[in-house]
Backbone as XML, in Angstrom:
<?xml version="1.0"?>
<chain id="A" units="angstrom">
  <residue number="1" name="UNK">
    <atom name="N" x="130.165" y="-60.000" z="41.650"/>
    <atom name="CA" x="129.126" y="-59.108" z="41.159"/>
    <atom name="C" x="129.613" y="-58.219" z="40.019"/>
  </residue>
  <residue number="2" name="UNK">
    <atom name="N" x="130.877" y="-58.090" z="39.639"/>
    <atom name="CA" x="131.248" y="-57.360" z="38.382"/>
    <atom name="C" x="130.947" y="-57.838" z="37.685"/>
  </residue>
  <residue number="3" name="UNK">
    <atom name="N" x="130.580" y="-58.983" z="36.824"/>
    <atom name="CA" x="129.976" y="-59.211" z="35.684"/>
    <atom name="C" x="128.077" y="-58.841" z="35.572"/>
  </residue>
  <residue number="4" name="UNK">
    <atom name="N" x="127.595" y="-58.449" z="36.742"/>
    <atom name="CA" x="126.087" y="-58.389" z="36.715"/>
    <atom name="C" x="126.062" y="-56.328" z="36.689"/>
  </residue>
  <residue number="5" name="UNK">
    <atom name="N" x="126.455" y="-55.312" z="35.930"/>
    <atom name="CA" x="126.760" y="-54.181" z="36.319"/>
    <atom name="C" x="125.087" y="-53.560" z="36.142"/>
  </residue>
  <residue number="6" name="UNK">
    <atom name="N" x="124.417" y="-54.430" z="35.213"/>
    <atom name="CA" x="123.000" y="-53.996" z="34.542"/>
    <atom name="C" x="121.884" y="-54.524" z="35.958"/>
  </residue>
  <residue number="7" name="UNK">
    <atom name="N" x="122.327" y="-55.709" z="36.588"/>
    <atom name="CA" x="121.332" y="-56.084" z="38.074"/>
    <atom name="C" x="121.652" y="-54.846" z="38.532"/>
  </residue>
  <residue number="8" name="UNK">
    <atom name="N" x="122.981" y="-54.735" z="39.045"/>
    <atom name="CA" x="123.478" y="-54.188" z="40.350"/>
    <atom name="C" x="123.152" y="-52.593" z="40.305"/>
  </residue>
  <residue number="9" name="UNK">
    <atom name="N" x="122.635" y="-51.932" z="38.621"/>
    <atom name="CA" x="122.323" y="-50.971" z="38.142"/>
    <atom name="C" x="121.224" y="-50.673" z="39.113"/>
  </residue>
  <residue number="10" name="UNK">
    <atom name="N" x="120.094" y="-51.469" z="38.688"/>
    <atom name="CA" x="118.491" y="-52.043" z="39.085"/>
    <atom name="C" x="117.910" y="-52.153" z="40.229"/>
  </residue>
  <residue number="11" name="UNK">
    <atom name="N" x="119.184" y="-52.211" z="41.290"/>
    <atom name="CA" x="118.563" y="-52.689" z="42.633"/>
    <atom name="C" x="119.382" y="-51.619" z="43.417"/>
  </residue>
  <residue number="12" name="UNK">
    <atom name="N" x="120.649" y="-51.133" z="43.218"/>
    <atom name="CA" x="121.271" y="-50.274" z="43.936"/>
    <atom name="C" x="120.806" y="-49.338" z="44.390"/>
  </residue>
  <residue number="13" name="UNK">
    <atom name="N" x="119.602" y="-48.352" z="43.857"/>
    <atom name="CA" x="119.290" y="-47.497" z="44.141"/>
    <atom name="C" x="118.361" y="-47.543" z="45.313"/>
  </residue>
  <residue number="14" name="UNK">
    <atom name="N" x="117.915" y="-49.125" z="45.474"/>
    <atom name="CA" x="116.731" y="-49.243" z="46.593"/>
    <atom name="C" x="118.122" y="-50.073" z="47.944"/>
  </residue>
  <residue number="15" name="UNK">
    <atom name="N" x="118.918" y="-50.197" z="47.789"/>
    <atom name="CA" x="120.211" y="-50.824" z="48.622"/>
    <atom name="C" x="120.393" y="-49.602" z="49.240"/>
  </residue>
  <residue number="16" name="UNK">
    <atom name="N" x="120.659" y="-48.533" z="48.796"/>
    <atom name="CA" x="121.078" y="-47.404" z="49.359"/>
    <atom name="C" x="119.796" y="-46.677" z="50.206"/>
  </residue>
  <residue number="17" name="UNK">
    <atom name="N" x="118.829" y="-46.919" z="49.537"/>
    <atom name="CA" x="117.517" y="-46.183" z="50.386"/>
    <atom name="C" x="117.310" y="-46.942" z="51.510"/>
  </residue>
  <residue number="18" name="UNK">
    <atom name="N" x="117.538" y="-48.539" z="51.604"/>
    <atom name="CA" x="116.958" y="-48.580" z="52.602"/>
    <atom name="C" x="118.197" y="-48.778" z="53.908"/>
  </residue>
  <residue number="19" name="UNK">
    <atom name="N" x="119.625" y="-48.757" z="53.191"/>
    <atom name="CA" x="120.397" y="-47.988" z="54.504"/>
    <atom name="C" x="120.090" y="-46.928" z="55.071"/>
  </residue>
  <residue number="20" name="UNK">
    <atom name="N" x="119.312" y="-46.149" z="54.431"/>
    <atom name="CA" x="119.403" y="-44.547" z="54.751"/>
    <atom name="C" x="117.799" y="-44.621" z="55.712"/>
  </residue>
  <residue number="21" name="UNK">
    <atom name="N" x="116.912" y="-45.192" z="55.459"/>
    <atom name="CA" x="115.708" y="-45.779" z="55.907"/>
    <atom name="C" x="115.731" y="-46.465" z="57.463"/>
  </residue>
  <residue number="22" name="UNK">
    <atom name="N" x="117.321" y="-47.489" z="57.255"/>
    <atom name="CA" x="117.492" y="-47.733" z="58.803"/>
    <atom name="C" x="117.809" y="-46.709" z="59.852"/>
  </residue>
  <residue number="23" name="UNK">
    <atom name="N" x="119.069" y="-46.023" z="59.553"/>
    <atom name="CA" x="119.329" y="-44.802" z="60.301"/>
    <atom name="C" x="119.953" y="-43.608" z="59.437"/>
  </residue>
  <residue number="24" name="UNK">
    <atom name="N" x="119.544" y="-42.537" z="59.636"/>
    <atom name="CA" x="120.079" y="-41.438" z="58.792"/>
    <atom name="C" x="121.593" y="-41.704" z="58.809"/>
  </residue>
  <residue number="25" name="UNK">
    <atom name="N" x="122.429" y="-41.494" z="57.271"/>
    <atom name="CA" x="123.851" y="-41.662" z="57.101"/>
    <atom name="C" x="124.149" y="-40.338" z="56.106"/>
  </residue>
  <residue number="26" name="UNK">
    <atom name="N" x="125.623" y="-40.703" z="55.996"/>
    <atom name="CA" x="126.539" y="-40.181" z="54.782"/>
    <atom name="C" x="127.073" y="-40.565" z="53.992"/>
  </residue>
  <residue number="27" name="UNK">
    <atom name="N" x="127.403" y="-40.232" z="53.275"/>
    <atom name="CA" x="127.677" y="-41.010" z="51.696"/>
    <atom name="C" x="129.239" y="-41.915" z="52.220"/>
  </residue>
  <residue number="28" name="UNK">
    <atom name="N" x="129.838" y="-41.675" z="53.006"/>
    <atom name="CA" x="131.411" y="-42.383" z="52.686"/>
    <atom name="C" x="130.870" y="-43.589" z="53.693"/>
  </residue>
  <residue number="29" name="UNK">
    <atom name="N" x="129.749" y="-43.288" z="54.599"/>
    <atom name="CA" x="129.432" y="-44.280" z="55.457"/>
    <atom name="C" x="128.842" y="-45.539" z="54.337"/>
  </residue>
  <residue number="30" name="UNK">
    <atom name="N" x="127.867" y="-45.048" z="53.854"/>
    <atom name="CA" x="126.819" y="-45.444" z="53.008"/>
    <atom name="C" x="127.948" y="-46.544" z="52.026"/>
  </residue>
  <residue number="31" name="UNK">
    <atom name="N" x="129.149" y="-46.529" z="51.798"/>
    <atom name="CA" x="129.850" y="-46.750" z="50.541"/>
    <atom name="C" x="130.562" y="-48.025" z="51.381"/>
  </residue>
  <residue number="32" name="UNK">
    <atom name="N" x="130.942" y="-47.534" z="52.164"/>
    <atom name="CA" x="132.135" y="-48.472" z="53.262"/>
    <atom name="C" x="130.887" y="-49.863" z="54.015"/>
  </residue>
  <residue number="33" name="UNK">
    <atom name="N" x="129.385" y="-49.473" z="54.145"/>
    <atom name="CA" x="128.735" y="-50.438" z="54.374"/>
    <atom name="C" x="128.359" y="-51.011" z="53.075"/>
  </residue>
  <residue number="34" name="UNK">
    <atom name="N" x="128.190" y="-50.683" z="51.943"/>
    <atom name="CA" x="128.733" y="-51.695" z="51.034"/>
    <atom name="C" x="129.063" y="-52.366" z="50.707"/>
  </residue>
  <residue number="35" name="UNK">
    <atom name="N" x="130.212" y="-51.996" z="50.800"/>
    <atom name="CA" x="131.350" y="-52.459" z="50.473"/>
    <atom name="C" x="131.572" y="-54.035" z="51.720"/>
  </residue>
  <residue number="36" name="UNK">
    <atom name="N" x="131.004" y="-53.960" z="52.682"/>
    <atom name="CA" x="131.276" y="-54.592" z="53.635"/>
    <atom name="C" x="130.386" y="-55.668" z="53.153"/>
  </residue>
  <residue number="37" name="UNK">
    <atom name="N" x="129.508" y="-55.013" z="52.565"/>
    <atom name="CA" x="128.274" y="-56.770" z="52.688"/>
    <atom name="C" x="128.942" y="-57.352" z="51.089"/>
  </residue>
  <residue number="38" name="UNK">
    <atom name="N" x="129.623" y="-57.020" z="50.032"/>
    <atom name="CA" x="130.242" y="-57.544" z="49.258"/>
    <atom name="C" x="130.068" y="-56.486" z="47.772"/>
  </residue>
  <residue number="39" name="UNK">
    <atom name="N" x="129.468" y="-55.400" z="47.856"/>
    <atom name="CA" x="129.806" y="-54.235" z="46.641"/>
    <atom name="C" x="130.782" y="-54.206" z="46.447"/>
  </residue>
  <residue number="40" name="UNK">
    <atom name="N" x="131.742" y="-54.951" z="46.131"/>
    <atom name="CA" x="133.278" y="-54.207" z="46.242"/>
    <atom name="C" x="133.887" y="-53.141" z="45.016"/>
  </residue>
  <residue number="41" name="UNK">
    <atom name="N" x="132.679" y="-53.252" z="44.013"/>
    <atom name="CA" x="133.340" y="-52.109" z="42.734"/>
    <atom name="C" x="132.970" y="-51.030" z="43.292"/>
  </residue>
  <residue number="42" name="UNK">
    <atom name="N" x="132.099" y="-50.540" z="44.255"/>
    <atom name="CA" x="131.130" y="-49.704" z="44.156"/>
    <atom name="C" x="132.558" y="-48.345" z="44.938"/>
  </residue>
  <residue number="43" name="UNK">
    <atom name="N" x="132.107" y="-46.985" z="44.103"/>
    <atom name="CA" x="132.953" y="-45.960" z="44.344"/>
    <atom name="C" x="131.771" y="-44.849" z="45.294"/>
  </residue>
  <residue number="44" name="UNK">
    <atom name="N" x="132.792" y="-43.667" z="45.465"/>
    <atom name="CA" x="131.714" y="-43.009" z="45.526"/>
    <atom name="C" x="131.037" y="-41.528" z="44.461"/>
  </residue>
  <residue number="45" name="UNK">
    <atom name="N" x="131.709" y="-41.924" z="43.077"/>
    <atom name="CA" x="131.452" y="-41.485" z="42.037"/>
    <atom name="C" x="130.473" y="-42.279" z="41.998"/>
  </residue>
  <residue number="46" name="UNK">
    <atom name="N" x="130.198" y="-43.467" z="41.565"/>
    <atom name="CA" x="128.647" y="-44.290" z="41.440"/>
    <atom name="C" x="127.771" y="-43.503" z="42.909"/>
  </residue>
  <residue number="47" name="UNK">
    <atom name="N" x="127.789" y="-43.859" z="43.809"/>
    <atom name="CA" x="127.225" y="-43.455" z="44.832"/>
    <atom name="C" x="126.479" y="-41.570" z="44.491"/>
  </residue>
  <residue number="48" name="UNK">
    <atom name="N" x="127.440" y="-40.952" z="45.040"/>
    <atom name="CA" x="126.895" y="-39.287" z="44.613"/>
    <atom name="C" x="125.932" y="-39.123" z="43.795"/>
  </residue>
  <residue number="49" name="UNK">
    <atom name="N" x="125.994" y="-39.171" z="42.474"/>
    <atom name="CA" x="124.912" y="-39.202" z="41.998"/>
    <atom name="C" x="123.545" y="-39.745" z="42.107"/>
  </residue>
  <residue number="50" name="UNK">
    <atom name="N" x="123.754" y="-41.007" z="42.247"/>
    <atom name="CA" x="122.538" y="-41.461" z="42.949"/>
    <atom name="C" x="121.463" y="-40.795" z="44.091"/>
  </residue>
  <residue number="51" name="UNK">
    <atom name="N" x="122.352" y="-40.266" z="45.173"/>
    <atom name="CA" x="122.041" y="-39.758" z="46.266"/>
    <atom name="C" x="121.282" y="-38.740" z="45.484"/>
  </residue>
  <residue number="52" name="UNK">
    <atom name="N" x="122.144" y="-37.470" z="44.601"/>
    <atom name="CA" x="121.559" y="-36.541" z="44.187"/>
    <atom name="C" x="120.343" y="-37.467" z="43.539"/>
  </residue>
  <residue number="53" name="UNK">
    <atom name="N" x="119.949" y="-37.594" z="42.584"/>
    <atom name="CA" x="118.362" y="-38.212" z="42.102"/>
    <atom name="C" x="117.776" y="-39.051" z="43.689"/>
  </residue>
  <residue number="54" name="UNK">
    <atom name="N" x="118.145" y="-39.393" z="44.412"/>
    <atom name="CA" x="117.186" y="-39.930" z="45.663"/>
    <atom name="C" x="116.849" y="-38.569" z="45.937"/>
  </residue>
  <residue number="55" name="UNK">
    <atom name="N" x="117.712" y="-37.234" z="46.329"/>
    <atom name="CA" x="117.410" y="-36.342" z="47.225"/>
    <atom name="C" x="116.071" y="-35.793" z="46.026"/>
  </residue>
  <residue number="56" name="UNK">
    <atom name="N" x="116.557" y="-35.213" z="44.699"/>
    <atom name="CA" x="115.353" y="-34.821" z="43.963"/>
    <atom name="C" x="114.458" y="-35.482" z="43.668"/>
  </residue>
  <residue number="57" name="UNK">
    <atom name="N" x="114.332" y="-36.922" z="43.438"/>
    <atom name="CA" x="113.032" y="-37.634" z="43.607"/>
    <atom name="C" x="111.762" y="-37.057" z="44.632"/>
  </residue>
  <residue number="58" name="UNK">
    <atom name="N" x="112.700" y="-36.851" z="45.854"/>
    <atom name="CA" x="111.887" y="-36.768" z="47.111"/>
    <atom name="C" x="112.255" y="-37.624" z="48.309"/>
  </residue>
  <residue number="59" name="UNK">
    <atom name="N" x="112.806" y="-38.808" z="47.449"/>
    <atom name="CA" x="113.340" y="-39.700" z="48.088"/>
    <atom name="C" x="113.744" y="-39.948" z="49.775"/>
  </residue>
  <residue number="60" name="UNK">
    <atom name="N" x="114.593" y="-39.089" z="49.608"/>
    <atom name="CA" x="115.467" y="-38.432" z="50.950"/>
    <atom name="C" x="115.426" y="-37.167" z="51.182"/>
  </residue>
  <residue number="61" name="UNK">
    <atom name="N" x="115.853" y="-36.714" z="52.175"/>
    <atom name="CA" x="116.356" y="-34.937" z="52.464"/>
    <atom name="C" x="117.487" y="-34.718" z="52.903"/>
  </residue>
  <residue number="62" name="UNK">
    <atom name="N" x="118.048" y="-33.839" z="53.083"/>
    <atom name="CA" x="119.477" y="-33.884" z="53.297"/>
    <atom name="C" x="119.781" y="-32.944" z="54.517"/>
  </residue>
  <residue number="63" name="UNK">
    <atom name="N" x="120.398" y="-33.536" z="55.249"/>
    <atom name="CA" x="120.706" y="-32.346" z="57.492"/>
    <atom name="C" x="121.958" y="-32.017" z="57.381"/>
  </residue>
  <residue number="64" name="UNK">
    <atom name="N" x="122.323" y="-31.072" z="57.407"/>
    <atom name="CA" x="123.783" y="-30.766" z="57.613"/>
    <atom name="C" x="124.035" y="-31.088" z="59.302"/>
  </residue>
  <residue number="65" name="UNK">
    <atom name="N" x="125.325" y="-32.025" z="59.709"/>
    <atom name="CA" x="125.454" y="-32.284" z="61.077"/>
    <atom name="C" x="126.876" y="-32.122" z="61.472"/>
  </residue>
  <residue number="66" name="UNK">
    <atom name="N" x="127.109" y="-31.492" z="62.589"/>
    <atom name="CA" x="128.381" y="-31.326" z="62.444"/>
    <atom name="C" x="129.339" y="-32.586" z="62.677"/>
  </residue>
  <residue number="67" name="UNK">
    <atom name="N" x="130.531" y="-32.873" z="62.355"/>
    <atom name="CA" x="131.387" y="-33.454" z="62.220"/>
    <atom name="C" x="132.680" y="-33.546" z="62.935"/>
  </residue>
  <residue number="68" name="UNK">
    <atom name="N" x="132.669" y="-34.807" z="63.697"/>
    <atom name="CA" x="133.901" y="-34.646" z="65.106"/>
    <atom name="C" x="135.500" y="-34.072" z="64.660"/>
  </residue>
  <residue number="69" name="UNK">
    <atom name="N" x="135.637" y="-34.311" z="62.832"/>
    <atom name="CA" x="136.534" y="-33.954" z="62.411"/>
    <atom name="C" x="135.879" y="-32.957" z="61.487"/>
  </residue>
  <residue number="70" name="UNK">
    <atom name="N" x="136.683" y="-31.963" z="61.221"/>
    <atom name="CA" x="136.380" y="-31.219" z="59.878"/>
    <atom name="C" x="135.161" y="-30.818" z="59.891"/>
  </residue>
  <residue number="71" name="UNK">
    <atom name="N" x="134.594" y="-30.045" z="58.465"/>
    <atom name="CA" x="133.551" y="-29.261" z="58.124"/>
    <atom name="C" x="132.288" y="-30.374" z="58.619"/>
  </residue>
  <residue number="72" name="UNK">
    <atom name="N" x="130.750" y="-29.715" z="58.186"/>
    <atom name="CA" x="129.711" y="-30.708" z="58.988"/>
    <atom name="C" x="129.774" y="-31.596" z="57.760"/>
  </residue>
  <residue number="73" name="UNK">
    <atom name="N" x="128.518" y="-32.288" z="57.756"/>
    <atom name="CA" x="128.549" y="-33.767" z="56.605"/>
    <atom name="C" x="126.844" y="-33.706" z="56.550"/>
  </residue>
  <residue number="74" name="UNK">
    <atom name="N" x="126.829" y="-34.312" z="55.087"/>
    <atom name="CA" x="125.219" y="-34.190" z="54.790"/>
    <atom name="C" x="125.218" y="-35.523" z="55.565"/>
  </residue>
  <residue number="75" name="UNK">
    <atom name="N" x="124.003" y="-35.534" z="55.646"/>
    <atom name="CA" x="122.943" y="-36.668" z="56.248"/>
    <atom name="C" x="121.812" y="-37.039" z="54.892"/>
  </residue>
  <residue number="76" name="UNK">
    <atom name="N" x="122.026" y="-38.094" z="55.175"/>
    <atom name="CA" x="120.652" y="-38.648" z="53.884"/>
    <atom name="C" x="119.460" y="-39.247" z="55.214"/>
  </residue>
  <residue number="77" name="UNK">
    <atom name="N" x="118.192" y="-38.495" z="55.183"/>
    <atom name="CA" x="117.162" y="-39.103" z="55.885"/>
    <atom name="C" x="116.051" y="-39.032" z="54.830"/>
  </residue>
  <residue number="78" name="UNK">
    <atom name="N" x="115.698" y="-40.667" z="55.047"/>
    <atom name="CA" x="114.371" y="-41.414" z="54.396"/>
    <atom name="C" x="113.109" y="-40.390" z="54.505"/>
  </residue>
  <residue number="79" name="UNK">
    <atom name="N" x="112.520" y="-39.869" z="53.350"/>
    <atom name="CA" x="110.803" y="-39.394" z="53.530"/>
    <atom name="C" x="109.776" y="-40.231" z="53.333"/>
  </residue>
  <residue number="80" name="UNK">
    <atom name="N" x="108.573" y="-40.155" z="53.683"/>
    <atom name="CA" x="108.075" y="-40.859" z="53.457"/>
    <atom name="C" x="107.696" y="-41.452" z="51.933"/>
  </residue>
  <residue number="81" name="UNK">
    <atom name="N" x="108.142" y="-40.492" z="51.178"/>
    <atom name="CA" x="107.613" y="-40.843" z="49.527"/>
    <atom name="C" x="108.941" y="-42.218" z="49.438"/>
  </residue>
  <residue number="82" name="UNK">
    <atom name="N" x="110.050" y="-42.036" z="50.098"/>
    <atom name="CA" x="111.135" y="-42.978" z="50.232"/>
    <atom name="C" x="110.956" y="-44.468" z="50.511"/>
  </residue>
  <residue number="83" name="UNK">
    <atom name="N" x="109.877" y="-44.319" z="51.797"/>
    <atom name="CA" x="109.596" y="-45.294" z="52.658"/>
    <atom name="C" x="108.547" y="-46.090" z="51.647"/>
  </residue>
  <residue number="84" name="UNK">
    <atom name="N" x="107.701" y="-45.212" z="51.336"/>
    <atom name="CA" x="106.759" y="-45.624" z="50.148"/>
    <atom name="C" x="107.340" y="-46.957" z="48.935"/>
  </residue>
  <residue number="85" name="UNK">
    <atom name="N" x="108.518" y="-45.842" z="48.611"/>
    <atom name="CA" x="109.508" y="-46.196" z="46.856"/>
    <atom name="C" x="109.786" y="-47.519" z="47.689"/>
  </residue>
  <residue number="86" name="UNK">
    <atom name="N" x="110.376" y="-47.950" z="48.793"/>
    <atom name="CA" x="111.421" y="-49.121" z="49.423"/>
    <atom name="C" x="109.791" y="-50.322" z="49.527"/>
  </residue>
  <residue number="87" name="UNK">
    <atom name="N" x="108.859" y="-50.114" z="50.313"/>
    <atom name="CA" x="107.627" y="-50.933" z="50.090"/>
    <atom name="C" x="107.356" y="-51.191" z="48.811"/>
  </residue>
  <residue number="88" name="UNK">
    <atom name="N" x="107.635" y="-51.141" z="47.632"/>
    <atom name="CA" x="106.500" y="-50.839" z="46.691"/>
    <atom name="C" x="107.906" y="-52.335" z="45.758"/>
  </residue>
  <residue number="89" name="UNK">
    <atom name="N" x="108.909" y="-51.392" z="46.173"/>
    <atom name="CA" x="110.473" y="-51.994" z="45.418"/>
    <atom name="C" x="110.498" y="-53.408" z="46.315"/>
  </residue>
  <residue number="90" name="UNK">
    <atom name="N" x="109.953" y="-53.935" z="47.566"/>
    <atom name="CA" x="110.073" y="-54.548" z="48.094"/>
    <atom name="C" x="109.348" y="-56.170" z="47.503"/>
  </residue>
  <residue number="91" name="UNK">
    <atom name="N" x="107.852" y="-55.042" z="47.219"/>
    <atom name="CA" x="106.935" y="-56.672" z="46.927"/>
    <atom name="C" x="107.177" y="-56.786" z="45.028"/>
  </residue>
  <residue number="92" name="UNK">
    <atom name="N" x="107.409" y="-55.963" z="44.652"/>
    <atom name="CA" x="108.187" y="-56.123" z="42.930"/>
    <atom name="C" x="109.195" y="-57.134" z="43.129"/>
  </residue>
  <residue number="93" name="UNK">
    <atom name="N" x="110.262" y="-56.964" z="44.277"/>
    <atom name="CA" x="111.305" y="-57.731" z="44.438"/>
    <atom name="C" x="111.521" y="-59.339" z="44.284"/>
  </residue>
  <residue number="94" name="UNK">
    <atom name="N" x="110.353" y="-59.544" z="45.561"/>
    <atom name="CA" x="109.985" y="-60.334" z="45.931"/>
    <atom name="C" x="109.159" y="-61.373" z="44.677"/>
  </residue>
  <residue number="95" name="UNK">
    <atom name="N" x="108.115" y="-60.514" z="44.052"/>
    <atom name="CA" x="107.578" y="-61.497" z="42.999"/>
    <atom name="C" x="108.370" y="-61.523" z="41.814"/>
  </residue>
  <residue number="96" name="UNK">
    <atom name="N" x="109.313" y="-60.894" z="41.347"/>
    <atom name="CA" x="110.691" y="-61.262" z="40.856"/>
    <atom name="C" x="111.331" y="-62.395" z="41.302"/>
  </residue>
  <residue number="97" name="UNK">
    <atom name="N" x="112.065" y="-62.523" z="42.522"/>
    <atom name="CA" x="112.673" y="-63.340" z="42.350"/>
    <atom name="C" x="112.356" y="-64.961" z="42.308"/>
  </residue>
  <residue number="98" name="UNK">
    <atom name="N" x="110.277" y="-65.039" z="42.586"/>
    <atom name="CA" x="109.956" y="-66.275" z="43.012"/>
    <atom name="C" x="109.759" y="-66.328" z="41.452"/>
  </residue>
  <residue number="99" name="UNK">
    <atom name="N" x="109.312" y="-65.550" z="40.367"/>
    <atom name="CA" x="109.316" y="-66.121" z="38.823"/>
    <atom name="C" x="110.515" y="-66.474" z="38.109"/>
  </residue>
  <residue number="100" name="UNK">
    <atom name="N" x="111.717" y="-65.818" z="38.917"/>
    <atom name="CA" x="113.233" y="-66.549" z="38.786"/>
    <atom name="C" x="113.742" y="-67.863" z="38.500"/>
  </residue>
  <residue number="101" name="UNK">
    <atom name="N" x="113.085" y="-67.707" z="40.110"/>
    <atom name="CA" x="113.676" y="-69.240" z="40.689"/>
    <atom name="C" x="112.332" y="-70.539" z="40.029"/>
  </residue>
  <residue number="102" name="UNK">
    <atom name="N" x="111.332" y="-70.269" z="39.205"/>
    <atom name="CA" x="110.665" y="-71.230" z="38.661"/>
    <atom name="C" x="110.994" y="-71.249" z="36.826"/>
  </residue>
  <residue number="103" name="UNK">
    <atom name="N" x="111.774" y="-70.380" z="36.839"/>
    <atom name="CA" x="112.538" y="-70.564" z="35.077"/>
    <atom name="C" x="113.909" y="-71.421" z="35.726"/>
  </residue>
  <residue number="104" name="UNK">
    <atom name="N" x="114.462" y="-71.145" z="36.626"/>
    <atom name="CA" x="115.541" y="-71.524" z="37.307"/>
    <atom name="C" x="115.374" y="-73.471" z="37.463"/>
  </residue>
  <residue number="105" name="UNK">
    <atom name="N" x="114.369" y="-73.526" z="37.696"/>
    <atom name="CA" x="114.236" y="-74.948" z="38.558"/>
    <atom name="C" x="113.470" y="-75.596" z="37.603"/>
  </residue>
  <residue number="106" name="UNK">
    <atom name="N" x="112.463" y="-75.400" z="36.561"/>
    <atom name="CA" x="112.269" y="-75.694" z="35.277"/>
    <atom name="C" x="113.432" y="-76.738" z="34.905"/>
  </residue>
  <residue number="107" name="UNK">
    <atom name="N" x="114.800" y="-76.363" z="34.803"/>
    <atom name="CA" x="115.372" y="-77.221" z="33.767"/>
    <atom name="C" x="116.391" y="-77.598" z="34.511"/>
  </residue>
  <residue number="108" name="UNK">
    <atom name="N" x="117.532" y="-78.539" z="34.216"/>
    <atom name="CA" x="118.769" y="-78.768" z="35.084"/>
    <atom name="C" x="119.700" y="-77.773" z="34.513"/>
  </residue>
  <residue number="109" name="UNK">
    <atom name="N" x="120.746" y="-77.392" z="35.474"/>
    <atom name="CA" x="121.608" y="-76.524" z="34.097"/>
    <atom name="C" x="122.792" y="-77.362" z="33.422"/>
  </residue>
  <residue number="110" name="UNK">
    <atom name="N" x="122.812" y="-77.223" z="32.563"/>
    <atom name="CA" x="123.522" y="-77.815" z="31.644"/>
    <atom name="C" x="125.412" y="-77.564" z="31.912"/>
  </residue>
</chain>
């Protein structure tokens, strides 16, 4: 995925919402499940910011919870304007990738 930085631009922001959509998280959580399904550039300098524009969008809200180690930790929980943005990003997605895959299958690749 390092050569696609302009996709991974495009879609990341709805990757992260709808972790946060499954169960309220934190950003180092949020980064490390990532990273797990195959983000592997992804920091959490890319990450932070993002969060900040999800939280001011409306996107999300943010819980302070305390923390078994150390100080508490924000929480990113989904609002509904969130839940909204992830539906809306969902069926865009979707009719994206089926006009893809018919430029895709159009021709053999060379």
């Amino acid at each position: 995925m390092e050569n696609n930085a302009q996709l991974l631009k495009g879609v990341l922001e709805y990757c992260v919402l709808k972790l946060i959509a499954q169960e309220p998280t934190y950003g180092y959580e949020i980064v490390m499940h990532l990273k797990q399904v195959g983000f592997s550039d992804l920091s959490e300098s890319t990450l932070y910011p993002l969060l900040l524009r999800l939280e001011q969008q409306g996107k999300v809200t943010v819980e302070r919870r305390p923390s078994p180690k150390g100080p508490s930790r924000k929480y990113y929980v989904v609002t509904k304007e969130g839940r909204q943005a992830l539906l809306e990003f969902r069926q865009d997605w979707s009719q994206l990738c089926q006009l893809v895959e018919k430029i895709f299958k159009e021709e053999p690749d060379e």
